[in-house]
C-alpha positions as CSV (number, residue, x, y, z in Angstrom):
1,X,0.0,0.0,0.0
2,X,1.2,3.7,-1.0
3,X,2.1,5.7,1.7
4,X,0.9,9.1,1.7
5,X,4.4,10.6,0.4
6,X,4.2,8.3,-2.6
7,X,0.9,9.4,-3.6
8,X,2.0,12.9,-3.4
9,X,5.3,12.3,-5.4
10,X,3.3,10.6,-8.2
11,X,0.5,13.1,-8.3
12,X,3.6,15.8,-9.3
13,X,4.7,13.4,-11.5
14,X,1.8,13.1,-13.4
15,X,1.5,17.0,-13.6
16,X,4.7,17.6,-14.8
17,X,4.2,14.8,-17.7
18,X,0.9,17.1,-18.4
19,X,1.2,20.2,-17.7
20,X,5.6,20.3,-18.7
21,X,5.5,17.5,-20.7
22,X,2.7,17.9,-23.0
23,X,1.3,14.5,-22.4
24,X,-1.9,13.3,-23.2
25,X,-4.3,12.3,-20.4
26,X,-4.4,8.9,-22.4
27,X,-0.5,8.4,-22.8
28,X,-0.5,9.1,-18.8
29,X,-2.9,6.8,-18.2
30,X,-1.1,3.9,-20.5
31,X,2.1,4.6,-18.6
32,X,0.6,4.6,-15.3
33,X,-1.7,1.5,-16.2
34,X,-5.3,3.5,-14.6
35,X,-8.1,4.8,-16.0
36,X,-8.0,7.8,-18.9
37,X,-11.3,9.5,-16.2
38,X,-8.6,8.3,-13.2
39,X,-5.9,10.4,-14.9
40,X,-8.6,13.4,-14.8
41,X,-9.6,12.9,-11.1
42,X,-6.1,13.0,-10.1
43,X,-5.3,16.3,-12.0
44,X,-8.2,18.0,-10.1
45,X,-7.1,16.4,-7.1
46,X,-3.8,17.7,-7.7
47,X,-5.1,21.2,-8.3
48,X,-7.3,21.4,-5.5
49,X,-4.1,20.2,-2.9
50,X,-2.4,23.3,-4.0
51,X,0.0,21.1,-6.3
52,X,-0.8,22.7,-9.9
53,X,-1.8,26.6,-9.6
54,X,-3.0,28.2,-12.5
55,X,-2.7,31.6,-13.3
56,X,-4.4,33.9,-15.7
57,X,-3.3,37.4,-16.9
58,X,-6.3,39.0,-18.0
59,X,-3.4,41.9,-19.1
60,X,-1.5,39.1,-22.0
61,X,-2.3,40.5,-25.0
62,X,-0.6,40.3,-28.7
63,X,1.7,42.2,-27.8
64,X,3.3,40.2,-24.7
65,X,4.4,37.3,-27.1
66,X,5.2,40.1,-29.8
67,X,7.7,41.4,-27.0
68,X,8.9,38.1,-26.0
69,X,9.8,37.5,-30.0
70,X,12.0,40.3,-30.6
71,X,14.0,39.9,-27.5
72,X,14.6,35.9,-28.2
73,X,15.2,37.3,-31.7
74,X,17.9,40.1,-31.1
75,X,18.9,39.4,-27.8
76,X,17.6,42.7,-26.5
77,X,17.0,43.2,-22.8
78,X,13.8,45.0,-22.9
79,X,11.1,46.0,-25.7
80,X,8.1,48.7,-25.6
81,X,5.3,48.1,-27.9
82,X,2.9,50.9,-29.1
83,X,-0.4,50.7,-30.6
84,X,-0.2,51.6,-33.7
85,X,-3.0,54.0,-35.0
86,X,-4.1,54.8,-38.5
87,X,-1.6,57.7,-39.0
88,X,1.9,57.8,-38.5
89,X,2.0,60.8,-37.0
90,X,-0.6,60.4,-34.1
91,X,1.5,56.7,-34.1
92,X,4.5,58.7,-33.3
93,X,3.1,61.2,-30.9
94,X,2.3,58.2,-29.2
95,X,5.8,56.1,-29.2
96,X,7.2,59.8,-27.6
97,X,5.3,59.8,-24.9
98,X,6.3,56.4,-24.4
99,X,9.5,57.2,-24.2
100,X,9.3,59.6,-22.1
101,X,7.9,57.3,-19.4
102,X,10.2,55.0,-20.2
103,X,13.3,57.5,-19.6
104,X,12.0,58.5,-17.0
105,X,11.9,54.9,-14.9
106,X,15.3,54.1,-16.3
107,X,16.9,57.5,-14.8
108,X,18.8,57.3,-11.3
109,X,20.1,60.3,-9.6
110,X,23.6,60.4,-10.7
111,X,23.5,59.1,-14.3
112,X,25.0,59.9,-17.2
113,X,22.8,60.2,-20.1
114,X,23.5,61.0,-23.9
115,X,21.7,62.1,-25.9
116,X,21.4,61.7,-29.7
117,X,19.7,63.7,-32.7
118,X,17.0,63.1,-35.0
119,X,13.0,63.5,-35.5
120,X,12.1,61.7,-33.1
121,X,14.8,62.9,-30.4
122,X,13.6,66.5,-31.3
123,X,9.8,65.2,-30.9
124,X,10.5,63.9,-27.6
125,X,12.6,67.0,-26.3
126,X,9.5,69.0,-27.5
127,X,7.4,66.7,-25.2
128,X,9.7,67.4,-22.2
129,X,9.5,70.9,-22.7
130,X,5.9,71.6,-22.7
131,X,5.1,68.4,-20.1
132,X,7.9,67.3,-17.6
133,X,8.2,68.8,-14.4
134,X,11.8,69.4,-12.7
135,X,12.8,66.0,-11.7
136,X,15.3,66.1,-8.3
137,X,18.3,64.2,-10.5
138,X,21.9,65.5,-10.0
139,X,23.8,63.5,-13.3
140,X,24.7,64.5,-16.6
141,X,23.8,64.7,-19.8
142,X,26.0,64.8,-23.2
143,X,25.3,65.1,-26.9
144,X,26.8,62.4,-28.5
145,X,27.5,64.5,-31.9
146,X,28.1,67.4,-32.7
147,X,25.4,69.9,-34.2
148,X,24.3,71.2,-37.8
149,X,24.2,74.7,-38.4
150,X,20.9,74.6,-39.7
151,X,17.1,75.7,-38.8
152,X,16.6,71.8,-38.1
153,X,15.7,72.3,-34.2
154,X,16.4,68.0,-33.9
155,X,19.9,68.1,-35.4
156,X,20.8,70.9,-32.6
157,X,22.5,68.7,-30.2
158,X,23.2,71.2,-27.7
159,X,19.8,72.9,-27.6
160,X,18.1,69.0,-27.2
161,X,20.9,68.7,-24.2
162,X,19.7,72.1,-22.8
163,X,15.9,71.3,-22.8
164,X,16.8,67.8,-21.1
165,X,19.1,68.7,-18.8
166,X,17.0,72.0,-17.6
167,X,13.8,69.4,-17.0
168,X,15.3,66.9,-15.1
169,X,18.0,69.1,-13.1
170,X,21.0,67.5,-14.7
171,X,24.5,69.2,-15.2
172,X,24.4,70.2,-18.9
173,X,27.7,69.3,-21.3
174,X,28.0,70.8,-24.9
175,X,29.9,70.3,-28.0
176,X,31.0,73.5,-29.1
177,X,31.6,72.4,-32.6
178,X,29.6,70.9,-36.0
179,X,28.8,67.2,-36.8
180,X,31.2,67.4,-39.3
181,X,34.4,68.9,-40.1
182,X,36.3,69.8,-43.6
183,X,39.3,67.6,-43.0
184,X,41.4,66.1,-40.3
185,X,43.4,69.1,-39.2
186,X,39.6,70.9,-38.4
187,X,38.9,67.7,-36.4
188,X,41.7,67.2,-34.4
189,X,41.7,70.7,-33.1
190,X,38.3,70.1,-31.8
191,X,39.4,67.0,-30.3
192,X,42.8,68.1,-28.3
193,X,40.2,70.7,-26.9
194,X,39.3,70.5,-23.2
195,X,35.9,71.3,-24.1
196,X,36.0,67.9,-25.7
197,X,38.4,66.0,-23.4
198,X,35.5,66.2,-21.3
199,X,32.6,65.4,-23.4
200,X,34.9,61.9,-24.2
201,X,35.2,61.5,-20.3
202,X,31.8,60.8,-20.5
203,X,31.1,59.3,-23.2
204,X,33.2,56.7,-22.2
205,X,30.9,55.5,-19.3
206,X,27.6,56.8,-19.9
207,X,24.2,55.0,-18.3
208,X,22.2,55.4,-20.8
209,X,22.2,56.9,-24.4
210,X,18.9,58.0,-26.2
211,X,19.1,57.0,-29.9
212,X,17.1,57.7,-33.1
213,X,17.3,54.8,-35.9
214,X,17.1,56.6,-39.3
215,X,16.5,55.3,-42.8
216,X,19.0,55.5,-45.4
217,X,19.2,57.8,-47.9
218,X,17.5,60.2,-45.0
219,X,17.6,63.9,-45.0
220,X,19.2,66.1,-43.5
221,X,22.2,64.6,-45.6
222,X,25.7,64.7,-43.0
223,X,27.9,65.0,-46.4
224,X,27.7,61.1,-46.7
225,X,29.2,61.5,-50.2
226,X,32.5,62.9,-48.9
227,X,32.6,60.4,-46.3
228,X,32.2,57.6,-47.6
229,X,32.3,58.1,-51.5
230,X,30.3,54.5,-53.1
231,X,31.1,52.5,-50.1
232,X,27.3,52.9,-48.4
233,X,26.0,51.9,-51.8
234,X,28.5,48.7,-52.6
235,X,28.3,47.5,-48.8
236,X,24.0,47.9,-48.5
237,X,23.8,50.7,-46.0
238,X,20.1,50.3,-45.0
239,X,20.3,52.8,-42.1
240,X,22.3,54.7,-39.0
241,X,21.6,56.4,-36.2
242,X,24.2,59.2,-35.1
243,X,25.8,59.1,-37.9
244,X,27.2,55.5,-37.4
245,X,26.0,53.7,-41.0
246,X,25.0,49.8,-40.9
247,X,23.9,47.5,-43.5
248,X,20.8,44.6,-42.5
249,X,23.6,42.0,-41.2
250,X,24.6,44.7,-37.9
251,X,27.9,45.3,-39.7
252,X,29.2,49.2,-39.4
253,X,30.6,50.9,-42.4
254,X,33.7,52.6,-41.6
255,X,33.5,55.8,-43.9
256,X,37.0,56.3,-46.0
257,X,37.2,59.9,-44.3
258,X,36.5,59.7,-40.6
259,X,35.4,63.7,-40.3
260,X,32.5,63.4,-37.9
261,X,32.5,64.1,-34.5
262,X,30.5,61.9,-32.4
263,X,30.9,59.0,-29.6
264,X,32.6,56.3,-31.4
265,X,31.2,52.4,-31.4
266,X,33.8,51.2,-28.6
267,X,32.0,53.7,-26.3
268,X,28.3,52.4,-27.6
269,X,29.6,48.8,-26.7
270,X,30.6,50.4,-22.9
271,X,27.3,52.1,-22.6
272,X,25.0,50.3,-19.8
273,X,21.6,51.0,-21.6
274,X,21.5,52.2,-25.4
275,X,17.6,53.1,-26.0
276,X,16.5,53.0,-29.7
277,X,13.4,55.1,-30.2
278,X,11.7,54.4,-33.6
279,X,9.4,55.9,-36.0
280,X,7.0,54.5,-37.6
281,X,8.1,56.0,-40.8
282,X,11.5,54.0,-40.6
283,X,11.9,50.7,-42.4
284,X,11.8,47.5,-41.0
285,X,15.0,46.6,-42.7
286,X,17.0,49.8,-41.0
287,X,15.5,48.4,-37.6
288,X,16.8,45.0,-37.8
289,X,20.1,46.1,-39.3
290,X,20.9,48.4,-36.1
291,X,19.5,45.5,-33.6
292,X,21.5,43.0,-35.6
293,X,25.0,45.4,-34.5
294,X,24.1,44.3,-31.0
295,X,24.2,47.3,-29.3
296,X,20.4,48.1,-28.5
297,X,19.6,47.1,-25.2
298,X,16.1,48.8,-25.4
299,X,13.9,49.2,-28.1
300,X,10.6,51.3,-28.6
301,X,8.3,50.6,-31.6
302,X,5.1,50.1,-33.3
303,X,3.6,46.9,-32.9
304,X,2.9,47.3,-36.8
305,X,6.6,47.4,-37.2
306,X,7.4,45.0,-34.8
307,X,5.5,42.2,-36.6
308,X,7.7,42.9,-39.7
309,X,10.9,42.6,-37.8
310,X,10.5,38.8,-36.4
């Protein structure tokens, strides 16, 4: 006769071969030699001892095994789906203020945060400015290019820096110098700086960096054709994101004239948390090309483009 710690120990065995193991009540039944109905007495038996508990989130939705897919996919750490809507733009509103909760449970007091450039970058500065109130944080904050002397407010590095950093009470760093230079004497003068000494101290150790994933071609153009002269066309640039250009396999294209000042891909690799804010304007190819590089840790998106990515 059984004892009552045998019956136990076989009741979890027959839950694990069903509930684990994907066994049929009838293969259970033809292993244990009892009953197909016995099987299903012993299951209920089993539940109702506390053995087997089951849980339901009435919260699971599409989008929870959409998230689980594109981190088993690209091996990121943690992805934010948004709902998409019938126009990009009210999509994108949306993925912004997304981001912006999302930044704002990332952020600890003394981190340091870059920030990139780029529509959505600008949208999302815009969004702090008219929304956030002064968060109690004592870090920094560091462009991570230089700027474009232009009337685009989202390739102004320093003025996105100024509106972060003023919101969230962080210690404000600037590059005092364009994204790109003529030639390699212009750059090097920027870079034996002390103004830029210190940006690099940063950058080498940064918490988290904000970036945009842009399309390629993509406007404004950062004088790609100097840079890089047919290589962005013979190696399949699909996208880039401050002005770091990638093809769909993660693999970066090192330009022929390295003229741009920005944090280099070493420094990306050292950064705790790169979040990748994207558009739902940009391709699905530019996407998986930069989360193919393996430097996203966090990803916002459309669940529109998120089913074309997987």
């Amino acid at each position: 006769m059984k004892t009552k710690e045998e019956k136990i120990k076989r009741l979890i065995n027959i839950c694990k071969k069903y509930y684990e193991e994907n066994y049929t009540q009838n293969q259970i039944a033809k292993e244990y030699n009892i009953s197909r109905p016995m099987v299903s007495k012993l299951l209920t038996e089993a539940k109702n001892m506390g053995i087997v508990k089951i849980e339901i989130d009435e919260n699971f939705s599409d989008n929870n095994i959409l998230d689980r897919n594109i981190k088993k996919t690209y091996k990121v750490n943690q992805v934010y789906i948004v709902n998409n809507t019938i126009e990009n733009e009210k999509t994108d509103e949306e993925i912004v203020r997304k981001s912006y909760e999302v930044i704002n449970s990332l952020m600890n007091s003394n981190d340091k945060i870059g920030i990139g450039w780029g529509s959505m970058i600008g949208k999302l500065m815009d969004y702090y400015d008219k929304n956030a109130h002064n968060n109690s944080f004592l870090g920094h904050v560091y462009p991570l290019i230089g700027g474009i002397m232009a009337s685009y407010r989202n390739y102004q590095t320093n003025e996105l820096v100024r509106i972060f950093a003023s919101k969230n009470n962080l210690n404000s760093h600037y590059i005092y110098a364009p994204a790109i230079v003529e030639n390699e004497k212009e750059k090097n003068i920027y870079m034996y700086s002390q103004m830029f000494k210190d940006i690099n101290k940063g950058w080498e150790n940064l918490d988290l960096a904000i970036i945009n994933i842009s399309n390629f071609p993509s406007s404004p153009d950062v004088a790609t054709s100097v840079r890089f002269g047919n290589k962005l066309i013979k190696e399949k640039a699909c996208g880039h994101f401050i002005s770091h250009f990638y093809n769909d396999k993660g693999n970066i294209i090192k330009p022929e004239f390295d003229y741009v000042i920005n944090i280099n891909i070493n420094q990306l690799k050292k950064c705790k948390r790169v979040l990748a804010i994207c558009s739902s304007k940009v391709s699905p190819k530019s996407i998986i090309g930069a989360l193919n590089t393996g430097l996203i840790t966090d990803l916002i998106i459309s669940d529109e483009l998120g089913m074309k990515i997987i």
